[in-house]
N, C-alpha and C positions, 0 to 999 in steps of 0.2 A: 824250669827252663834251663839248659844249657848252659852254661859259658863257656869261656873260651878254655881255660882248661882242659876240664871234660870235653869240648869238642876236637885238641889237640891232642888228648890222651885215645879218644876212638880211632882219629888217622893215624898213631903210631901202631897201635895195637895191629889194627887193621891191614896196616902194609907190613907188620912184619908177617903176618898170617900171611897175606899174598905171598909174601917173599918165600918164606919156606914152603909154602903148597907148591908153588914151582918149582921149588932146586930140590927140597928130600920128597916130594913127590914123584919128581922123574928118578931119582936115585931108587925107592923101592920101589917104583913099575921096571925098571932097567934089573934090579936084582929080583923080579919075577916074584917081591912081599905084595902081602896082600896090603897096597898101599892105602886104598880110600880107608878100611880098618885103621889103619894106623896113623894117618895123616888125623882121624877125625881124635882117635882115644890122646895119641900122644902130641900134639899139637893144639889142633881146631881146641879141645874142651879146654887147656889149662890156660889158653889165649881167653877162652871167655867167661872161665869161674877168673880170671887175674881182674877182668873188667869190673866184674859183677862187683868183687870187692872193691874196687879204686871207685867205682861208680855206680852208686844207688840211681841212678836217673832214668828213666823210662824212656825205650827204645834203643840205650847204647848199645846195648849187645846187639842189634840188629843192625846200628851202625856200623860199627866194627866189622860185620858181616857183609856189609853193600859195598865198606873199603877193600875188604879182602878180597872178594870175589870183580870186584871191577878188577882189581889188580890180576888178576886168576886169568881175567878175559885175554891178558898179553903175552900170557904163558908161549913162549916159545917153541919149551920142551915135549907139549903133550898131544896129543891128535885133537880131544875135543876140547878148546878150549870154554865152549857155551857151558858145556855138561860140569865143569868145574867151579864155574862160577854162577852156574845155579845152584849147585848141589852146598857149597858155601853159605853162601844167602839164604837156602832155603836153612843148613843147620842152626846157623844162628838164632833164625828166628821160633825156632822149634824149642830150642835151648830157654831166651827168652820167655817162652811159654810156662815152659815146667818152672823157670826159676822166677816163676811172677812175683808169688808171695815172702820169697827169702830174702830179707833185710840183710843190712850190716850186722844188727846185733846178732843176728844168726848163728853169725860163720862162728862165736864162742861159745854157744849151748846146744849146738849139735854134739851128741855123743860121736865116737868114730866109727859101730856101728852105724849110725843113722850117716854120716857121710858117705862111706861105703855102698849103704842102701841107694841113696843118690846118687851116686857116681855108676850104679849099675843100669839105674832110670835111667837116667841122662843120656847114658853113652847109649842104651840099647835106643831109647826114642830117638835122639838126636842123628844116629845114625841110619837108623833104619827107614826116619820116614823123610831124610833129605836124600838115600838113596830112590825111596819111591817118588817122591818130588819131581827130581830129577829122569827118572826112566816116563813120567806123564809130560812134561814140561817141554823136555830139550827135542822130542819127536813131534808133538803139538806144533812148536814153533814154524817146523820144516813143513807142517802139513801131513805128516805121516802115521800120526799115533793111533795105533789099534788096540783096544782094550783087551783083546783076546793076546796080544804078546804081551802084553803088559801082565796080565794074571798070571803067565806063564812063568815069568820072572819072581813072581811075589814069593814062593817057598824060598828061593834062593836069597831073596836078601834078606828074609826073617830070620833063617838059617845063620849069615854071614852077622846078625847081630848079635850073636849068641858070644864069639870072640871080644865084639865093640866093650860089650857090658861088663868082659871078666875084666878086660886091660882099665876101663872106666872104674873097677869096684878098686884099686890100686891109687891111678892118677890122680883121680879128683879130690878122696882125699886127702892125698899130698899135697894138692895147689893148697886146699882151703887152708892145710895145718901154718902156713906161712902168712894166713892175715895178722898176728901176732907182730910180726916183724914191723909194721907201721911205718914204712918208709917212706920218707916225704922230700923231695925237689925241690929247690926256695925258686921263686918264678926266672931269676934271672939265669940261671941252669937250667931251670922246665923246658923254656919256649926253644929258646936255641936249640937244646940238645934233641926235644922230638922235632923238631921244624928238620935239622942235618937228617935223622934217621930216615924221618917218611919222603923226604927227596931221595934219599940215598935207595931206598928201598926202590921208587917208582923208573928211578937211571937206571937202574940194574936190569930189573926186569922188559920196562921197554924198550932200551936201549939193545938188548939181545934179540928181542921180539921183532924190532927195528933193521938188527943185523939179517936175522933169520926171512924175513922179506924181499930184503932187497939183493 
C-alpha cells in the first residue's frame, strides 16, 4: 500500500511531466522537432525510470502518468489537448508493463549493455504503442474512428519508433547510472517542498490555460 510519501513523490513527479509536456512540448512543435519523439525519450522515460527507482510500489508509474496527463488536459499551448493526455497515460502504463519484474536491486546488476538493451525496449514500446493508443482512443472518443485510417498510419509510427529507441539506448541508461546517488529528503523538507512544486506546477499551467479562455 502506498503512503503518503510515495503518494507525494507520484504528484510531483507527475506535474513536473505535465509541466514540461506543455512548455518544451510547444517549444519543439513551434521549432518544427519531432516533439512527441522527444518529449517521450528525453522527458516522459527519465520521469519514469526516476520513479521506478524512488518507488518499487505497484501502479506508481501509472500514477505519475494519470498526474501528468490530467495536467496535459489544460495544456494551453497545443491544439489537442485529449490526444496528449491520453498519449501520456497511455505511455506510462506501457512503460509499467515492460518494467514489471525490475526491482530496486536491479538497477546495480544490470550490465550497461543490458541497460542500453532496455532503454531501446522501452523507448521503442513505450513510444510506439501510446502513439498507436492514442490514434484509436482520441477518434473513438469523438465517434470517428476508422480502422482503415488507423492501419494507414501504423508504418508511419513503427517507422517514427525507430529514432524513440536510438535517443532511449542513451537516456535510460544515464537516468538508471544515478540510483547510486541515494538521495534522500528528511520529511520536514519532503512534504513542503513537493506540496510548493506540485501547486507551483498546476498555477502555471492552468492558470495560462485559464488566461488562454477567457
Amino acid at each position: 500500500m502506498m503512503n503518503k510519501r510515495v503518494l507525494l513523490g507520484i504528484l510531483v513527479l507527475g506535474s513536473c511531466w505535465g509541466l514540461l509536456e506543455a512548455v518544451m512540448g510547444s517549444v519543439f512543435k513551434a521549432a518544427q522537432l519531432p516533439y512527441g519523439v522527444l518529449m517521450t525519450t528525453l522527458f516522459a522515460l527519465p520521469i519514469l525510470v526516476i520513479s521506478k527507482m524512488m518507488f518499487s510500489h505497484r501502479g506508481a508509474q501509472t500514477g505519475v502518468g494519470m498526474v501528468a496527463g490530467s495536467l496535459a488536459f489544460f495544456n494551453p499551448w497545443i491544439g489537442c489537448s485529449v490526444c496528449s493526455a491520453i498519449a501520456i497515460a497511455a505511455e506510462a502504463i506501457i512503460f509499467e508493463i515492460i518494467w514489471l519484474r525490475i526491482k530496486e536491486n536491479d538497477f546495480g546488476s544490470l550490465t550497461l549493455i543490458q541497460k542500453a538493451s532496455l532503454g531501446v525496449i522501452t523507448a521503442y514500446g513505450v513510444y510506439v504503442s501510446g502513439y498507436m493508443i492514442t490514434q484509436i482512443l482520441t477518434p473513438a472518443l469523438y465517434g470517428s474512428f476508422l480502422f482503415t485510417n488507423f492501419i494507414v498510419v501504423v508504418p508511419q509510427i513503427l517507422a517514427q519508433g525507430l529514432p524513440a529507441s536510438l535517443l532511449g539506448f542513451l537516456t535510460v541508461p544515464l537516468v538508471m547510472s544515478t540510483y547510486k546517488l541515494n538521495i534522500t529528503i528528511q520529511d520536514k523538507l519532503y512534504y513542503p517542498t513537493g506540496a510548493t512544486i506540485t501547486v507551483l506546477c498546476w498555477l502555471f499551467i492552468v492558470g495560462n490555460w485559464l488566461i488562454f479562455i477567457t
